[in-house]
PDB file of N, H, CA, C and O in Angstrom:
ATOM      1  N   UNK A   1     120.953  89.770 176.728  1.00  0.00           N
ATOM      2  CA  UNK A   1     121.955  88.744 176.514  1.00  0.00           C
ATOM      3  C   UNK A   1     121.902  88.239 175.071  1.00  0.00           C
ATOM      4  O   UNK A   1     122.921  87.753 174.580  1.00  0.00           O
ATOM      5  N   UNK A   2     120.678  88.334 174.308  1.00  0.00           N
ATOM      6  H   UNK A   2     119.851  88.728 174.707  1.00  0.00           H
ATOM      7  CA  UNK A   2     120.629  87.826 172.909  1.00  0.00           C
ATOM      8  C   UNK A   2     121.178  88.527 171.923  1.00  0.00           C
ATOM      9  O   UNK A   2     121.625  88.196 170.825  1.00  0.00           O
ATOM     10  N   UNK A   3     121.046  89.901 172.670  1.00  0.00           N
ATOM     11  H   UNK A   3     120.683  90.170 173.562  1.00  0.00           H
ATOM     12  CA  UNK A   3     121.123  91.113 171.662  1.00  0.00           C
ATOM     13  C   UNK A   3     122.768  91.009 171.582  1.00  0.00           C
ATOM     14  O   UNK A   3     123.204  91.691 170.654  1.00  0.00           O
ATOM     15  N   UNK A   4     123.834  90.281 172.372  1.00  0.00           N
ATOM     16  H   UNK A   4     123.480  89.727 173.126  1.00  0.00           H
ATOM     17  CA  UNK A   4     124.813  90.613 172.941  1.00  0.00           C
ATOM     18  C   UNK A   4     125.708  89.279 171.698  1.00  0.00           C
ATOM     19  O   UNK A   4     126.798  89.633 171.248  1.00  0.00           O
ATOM     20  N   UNK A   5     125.264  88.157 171.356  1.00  0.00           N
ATOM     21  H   UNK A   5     124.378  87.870 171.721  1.00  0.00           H
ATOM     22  CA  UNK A   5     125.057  87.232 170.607  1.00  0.00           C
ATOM     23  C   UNK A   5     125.136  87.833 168.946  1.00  0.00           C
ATOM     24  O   UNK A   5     125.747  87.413 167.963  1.00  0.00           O
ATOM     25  N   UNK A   6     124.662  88.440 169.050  1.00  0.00           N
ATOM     26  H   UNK A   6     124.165  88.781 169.849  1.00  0.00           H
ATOM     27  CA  UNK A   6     124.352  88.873 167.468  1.00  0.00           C
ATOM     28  C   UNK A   6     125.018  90.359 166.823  1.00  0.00           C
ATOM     29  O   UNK A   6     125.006  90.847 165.692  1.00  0.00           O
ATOM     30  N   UNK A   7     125.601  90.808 168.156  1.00  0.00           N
ATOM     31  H   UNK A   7     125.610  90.412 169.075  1.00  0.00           H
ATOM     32  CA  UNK A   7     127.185  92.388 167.673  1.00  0.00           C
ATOM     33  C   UNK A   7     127.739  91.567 167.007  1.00  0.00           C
ATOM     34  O   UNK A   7     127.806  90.390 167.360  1.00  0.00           O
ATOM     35  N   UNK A   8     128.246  92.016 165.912  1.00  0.00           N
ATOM     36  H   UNK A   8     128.192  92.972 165.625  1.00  0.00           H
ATOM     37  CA  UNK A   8     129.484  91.552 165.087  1.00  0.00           C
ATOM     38  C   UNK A   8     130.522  92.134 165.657  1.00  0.00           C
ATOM     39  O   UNK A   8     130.772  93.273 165.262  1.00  0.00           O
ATOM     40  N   UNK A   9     131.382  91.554 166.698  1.00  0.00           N
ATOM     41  H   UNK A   9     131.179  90.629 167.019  1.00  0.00           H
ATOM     42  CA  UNK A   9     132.102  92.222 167.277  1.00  0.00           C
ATOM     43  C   UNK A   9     133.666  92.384 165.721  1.00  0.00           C
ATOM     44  O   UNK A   9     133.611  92.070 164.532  1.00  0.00           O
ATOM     45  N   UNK A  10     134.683  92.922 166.452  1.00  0.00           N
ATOM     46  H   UNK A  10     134.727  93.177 167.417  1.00  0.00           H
ATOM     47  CA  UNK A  10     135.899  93.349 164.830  1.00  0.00           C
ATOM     48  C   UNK A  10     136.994  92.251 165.437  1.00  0.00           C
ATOM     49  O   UNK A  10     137.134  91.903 166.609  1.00  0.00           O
ATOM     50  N   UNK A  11     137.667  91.855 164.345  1.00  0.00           N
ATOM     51  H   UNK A  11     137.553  92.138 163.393  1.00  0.00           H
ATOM     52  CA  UNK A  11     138.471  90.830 164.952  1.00  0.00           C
ATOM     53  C   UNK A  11     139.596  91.689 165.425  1.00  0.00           C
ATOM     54  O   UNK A  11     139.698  92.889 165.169  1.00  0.00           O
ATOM     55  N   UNK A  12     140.508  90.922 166.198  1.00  0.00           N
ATOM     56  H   UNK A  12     140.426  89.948 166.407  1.00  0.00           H
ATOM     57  CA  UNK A  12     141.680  91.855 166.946  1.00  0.00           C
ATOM     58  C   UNK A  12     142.896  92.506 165.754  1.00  0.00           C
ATOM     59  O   UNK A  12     143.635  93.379 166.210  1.00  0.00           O
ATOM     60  N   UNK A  13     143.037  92.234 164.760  1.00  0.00           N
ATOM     61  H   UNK A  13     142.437  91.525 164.390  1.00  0.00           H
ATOM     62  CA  UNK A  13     143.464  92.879 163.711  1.00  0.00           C
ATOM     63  C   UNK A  13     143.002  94.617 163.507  1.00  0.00           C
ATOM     64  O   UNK A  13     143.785  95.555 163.647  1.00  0.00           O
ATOM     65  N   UNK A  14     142.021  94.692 163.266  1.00  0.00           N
ATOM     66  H   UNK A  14     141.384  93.929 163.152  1.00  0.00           H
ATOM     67  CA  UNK A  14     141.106  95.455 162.909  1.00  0.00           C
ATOM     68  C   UNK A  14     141.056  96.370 164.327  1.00  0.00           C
ATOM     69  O   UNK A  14     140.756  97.558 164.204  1.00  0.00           O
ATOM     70  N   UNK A  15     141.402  95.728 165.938  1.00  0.00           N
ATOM     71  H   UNK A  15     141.646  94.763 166.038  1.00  0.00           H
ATOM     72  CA  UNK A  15     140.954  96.652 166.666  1.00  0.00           C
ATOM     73  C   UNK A  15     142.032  96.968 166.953  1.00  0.00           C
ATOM     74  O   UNK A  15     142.069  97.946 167.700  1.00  0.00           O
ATOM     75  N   UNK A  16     143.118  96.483 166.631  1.00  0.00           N
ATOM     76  H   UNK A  16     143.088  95.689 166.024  1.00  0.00           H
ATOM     77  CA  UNK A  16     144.610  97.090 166.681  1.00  0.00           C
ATOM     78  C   UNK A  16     145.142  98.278 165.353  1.00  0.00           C
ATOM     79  O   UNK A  16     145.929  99.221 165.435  1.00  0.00           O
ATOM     80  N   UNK A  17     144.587  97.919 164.529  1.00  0.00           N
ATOM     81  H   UNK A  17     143.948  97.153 164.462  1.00  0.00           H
ATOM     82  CA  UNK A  17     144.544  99.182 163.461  1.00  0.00           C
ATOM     83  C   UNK A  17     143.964 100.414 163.882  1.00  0.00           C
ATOM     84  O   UNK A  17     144.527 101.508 163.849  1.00  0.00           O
ATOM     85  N   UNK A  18     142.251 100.062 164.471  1.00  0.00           N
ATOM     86  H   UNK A  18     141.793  99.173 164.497  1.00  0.00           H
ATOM     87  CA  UNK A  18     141.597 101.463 164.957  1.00  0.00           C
ATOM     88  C   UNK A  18     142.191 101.878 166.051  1.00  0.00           C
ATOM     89  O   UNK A  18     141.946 103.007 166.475  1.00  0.00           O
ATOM     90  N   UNK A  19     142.955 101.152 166.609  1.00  0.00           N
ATOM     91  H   UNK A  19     143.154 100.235 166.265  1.00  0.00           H
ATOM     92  CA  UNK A  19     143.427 101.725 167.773  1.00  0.00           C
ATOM     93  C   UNK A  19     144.785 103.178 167.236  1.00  0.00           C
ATOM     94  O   UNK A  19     144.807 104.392 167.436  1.00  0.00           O
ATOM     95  N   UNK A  20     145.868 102.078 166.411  1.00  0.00           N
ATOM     96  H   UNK A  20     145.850 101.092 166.248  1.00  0.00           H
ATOM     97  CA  UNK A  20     147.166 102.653 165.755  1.00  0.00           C
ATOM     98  C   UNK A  20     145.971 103.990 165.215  1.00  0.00           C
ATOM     99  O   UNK A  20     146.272 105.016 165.824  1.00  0.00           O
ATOM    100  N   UNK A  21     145.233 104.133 164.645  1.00  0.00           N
ATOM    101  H   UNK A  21     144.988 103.299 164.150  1.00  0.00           H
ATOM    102  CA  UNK A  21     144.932 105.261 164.287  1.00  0.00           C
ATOM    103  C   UNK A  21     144.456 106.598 165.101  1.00  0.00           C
ATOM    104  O   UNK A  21     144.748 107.763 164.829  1.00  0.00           O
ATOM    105  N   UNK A  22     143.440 105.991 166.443  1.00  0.00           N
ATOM    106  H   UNK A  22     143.203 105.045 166.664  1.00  0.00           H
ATOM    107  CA  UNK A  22     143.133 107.283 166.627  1.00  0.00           C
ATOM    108  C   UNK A  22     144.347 107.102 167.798  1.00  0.00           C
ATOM    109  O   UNK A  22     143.710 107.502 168.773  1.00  0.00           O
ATOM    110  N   UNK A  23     145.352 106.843 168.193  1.00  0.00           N
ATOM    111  H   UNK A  23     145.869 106.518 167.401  1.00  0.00           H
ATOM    112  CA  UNK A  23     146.373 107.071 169.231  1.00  0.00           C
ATOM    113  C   UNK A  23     147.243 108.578 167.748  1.00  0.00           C
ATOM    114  O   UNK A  23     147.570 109.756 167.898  1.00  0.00           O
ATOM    115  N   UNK A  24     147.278 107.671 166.572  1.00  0.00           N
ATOM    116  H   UNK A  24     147.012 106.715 166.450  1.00  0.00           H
ATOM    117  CA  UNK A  24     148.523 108.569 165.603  1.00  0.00           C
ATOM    118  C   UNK A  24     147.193 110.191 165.570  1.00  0.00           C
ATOM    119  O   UNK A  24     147.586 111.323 165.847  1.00  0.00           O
ATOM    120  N   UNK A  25     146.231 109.992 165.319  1.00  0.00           N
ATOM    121  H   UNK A  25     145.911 109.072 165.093  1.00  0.00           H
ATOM    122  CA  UNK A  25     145.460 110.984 165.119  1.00  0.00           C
ATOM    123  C   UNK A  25     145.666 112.385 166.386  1.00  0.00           C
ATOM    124  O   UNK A  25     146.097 113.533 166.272  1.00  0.00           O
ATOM    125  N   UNK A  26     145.048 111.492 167.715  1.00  0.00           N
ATOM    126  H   UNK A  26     144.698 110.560 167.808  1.00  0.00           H
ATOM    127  CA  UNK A  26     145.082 112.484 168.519  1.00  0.00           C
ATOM    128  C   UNK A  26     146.296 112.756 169.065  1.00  0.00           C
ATOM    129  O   UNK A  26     146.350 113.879 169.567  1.00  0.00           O
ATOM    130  N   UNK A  27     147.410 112.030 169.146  1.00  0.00           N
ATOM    131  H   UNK A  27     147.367 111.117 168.738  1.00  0.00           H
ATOM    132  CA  UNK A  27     149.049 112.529 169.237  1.00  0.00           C
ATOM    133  C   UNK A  27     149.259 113.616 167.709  1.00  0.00           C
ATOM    134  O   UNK A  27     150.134 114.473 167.833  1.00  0.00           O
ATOM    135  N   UNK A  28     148.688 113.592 166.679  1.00  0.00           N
ATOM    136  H   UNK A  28     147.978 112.896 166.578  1.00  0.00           H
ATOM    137  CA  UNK A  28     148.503 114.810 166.018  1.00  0.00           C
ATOM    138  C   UNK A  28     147.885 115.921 165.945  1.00  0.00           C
ATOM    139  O   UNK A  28     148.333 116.954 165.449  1.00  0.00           O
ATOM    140  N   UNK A  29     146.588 115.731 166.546  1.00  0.00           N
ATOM    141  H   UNK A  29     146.224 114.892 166.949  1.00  0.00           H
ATOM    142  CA  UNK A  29     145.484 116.619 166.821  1.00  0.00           C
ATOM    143  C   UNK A  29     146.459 118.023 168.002  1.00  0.00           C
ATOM    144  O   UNK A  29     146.186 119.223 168.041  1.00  0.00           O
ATOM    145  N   UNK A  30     147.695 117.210 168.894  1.00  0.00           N
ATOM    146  H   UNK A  30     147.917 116.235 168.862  1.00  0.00           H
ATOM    147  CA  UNK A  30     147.540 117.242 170.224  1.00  0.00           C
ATOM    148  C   UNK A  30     149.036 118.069 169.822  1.00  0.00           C
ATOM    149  O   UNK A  30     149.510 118.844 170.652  1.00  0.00           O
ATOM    150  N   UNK A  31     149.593 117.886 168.754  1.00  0.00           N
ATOM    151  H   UNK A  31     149.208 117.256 168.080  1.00  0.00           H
ATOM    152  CA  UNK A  31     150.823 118.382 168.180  1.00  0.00           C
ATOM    153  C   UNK A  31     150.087 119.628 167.882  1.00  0.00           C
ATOM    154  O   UNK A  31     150.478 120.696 168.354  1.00  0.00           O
ATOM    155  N   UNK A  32     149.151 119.560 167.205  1.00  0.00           N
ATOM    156  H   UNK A  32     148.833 118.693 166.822  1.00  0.00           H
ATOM    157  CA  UNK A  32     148.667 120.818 166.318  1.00  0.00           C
ATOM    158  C   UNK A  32     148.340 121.934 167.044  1.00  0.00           C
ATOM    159  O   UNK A  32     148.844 123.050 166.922  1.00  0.00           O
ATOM    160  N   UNK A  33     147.037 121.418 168.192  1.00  0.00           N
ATOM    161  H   UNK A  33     146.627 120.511 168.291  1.00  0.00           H
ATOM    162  CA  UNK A  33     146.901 122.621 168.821  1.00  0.00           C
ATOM    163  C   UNK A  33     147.969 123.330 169.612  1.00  0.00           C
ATOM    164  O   UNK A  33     148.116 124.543 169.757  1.00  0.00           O
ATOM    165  N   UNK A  34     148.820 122.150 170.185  1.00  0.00           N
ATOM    166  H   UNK A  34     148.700 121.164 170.067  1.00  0.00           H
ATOM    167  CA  UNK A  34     150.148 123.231 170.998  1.00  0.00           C
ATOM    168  C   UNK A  34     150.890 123.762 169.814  1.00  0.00           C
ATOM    169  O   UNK A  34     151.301 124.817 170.298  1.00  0.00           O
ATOM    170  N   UNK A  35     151.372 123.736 168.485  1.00  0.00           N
ATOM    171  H   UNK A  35     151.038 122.879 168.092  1.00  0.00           H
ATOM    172  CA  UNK A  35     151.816 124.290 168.141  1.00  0.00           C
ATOM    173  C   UNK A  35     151.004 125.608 167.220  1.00  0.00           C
ATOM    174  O   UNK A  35     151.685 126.397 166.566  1.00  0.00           O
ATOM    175  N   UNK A  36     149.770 125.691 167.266  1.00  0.00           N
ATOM    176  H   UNK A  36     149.217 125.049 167.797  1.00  0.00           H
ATOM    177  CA  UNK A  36     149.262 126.713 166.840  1.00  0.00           C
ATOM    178  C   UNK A  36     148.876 127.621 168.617  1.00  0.00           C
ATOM    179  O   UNK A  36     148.747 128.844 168.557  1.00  0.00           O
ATOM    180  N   UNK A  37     148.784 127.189 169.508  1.00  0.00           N
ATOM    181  H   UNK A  37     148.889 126.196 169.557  1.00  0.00           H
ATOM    182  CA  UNK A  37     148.772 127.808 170.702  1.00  0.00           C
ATOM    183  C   UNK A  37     150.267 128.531 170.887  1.00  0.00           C
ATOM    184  O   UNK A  37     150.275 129.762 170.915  1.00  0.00           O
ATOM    185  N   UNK A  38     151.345 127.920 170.996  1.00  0.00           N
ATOM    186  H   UNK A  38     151.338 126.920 170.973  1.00  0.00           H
ATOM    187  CA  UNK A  38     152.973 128.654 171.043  1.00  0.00           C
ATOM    188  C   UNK A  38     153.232 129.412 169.743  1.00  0.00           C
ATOM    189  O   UNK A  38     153.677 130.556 169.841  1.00  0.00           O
ATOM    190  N   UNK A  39     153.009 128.912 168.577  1.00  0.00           N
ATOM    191  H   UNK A  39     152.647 127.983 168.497  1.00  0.00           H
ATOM    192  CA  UNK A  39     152.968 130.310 167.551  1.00  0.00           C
ATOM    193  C   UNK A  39     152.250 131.389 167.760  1.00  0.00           C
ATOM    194  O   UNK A  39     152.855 132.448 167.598  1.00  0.00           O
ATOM    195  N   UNK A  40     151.102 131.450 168.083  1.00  0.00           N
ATOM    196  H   UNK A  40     150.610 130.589 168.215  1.00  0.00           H
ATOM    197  CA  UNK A  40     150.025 132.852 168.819  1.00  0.00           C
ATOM    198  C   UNK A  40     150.109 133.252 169.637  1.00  0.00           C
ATOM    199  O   UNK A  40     149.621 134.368 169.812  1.00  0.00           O
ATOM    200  N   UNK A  41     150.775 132.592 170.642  1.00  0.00           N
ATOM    201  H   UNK A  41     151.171 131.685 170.500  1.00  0.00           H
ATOM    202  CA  UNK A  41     151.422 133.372 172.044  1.00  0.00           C
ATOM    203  C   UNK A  41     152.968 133.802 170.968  1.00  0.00           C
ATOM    204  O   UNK A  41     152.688 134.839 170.366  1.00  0.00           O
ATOM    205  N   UNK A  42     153.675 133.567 170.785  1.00  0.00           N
ATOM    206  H   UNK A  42     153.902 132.726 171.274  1.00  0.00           H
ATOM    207  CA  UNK A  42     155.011 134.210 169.807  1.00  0.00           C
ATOM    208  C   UNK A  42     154.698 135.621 169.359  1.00  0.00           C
ATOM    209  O   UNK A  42     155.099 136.740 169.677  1.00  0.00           O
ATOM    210  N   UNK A  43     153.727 135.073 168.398  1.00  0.00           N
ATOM    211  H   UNK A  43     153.402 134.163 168.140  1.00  0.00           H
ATOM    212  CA  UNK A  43     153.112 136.003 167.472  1.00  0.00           C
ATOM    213  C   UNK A  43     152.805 137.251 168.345  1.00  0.00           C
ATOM    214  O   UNK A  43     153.495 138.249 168.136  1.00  0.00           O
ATOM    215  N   UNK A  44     151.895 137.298 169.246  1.00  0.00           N
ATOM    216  H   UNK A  44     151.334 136.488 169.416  1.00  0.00           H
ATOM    217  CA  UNK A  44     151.215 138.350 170.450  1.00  0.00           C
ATOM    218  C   UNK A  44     152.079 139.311 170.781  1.00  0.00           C
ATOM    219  O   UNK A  44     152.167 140.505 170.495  1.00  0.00           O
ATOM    220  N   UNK A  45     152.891 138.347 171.636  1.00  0.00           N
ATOM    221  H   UNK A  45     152.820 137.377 171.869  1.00  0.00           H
ATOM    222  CA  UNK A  45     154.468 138.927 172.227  1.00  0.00           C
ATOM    223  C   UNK A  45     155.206 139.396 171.436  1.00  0.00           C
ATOM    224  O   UNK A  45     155.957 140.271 171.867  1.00  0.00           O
ATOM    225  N   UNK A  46     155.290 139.078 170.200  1.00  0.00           N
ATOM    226  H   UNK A  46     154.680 138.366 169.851  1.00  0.00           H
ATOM    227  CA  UNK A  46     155.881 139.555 169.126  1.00  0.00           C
ATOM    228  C   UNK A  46     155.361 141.596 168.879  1.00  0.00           C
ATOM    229  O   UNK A  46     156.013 142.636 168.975  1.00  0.00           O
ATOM    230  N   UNK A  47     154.288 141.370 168.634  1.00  0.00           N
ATOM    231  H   UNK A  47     153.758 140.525 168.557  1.00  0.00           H
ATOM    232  CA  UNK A  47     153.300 142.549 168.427  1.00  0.00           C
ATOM    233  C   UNK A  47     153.613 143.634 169.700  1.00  0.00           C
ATOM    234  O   UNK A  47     154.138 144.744 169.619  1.00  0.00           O
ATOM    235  N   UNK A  48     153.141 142.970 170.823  1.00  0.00           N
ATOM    236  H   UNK A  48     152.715 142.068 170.889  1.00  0.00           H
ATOM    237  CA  UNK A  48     153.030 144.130 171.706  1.00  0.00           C
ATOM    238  C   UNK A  48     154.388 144.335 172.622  1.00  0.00           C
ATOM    239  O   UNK A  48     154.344 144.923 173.703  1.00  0.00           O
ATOM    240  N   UNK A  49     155.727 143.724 172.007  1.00  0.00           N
ATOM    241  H   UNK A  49     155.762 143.246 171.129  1.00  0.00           H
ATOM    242  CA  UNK A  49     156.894 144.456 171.668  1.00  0.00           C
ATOM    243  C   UNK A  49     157.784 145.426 171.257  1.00  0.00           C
ATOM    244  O   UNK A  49     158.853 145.847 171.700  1.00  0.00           O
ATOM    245  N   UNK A  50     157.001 145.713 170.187  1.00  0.00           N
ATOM    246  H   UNK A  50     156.133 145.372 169.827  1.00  0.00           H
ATOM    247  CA  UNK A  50     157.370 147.054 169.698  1.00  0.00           C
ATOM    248  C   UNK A  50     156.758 148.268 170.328  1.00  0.00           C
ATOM    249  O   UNK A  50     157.061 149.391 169.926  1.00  0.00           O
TER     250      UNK A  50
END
């Protein structure tokens, strides 16, 4: 309970920023891999087409 006293917890500014970030991050992360997953399936299908 003492130890609990003495976190510097972040003020709500700050936890609304880290938040805006990793939501924009992994909605990018989450862009990236599906679109490098549907270009390499393209790509594949592309190949063993001919």
């Amino acid at each position: 309970r003492d130890e609990m006293r003495q976190v510097a917890w972040p003020s709500r500014p700050e936890v609304v920023n880290y938040t805006t970030i990793v939501v924009f991050v992994l909605v990018f992360m989450s862009l990236l891999i599906f679109g490098l997953g549907f270009g390499f399936s393209k790509f594949v299908t592309f190949l063993f087409q001919k």
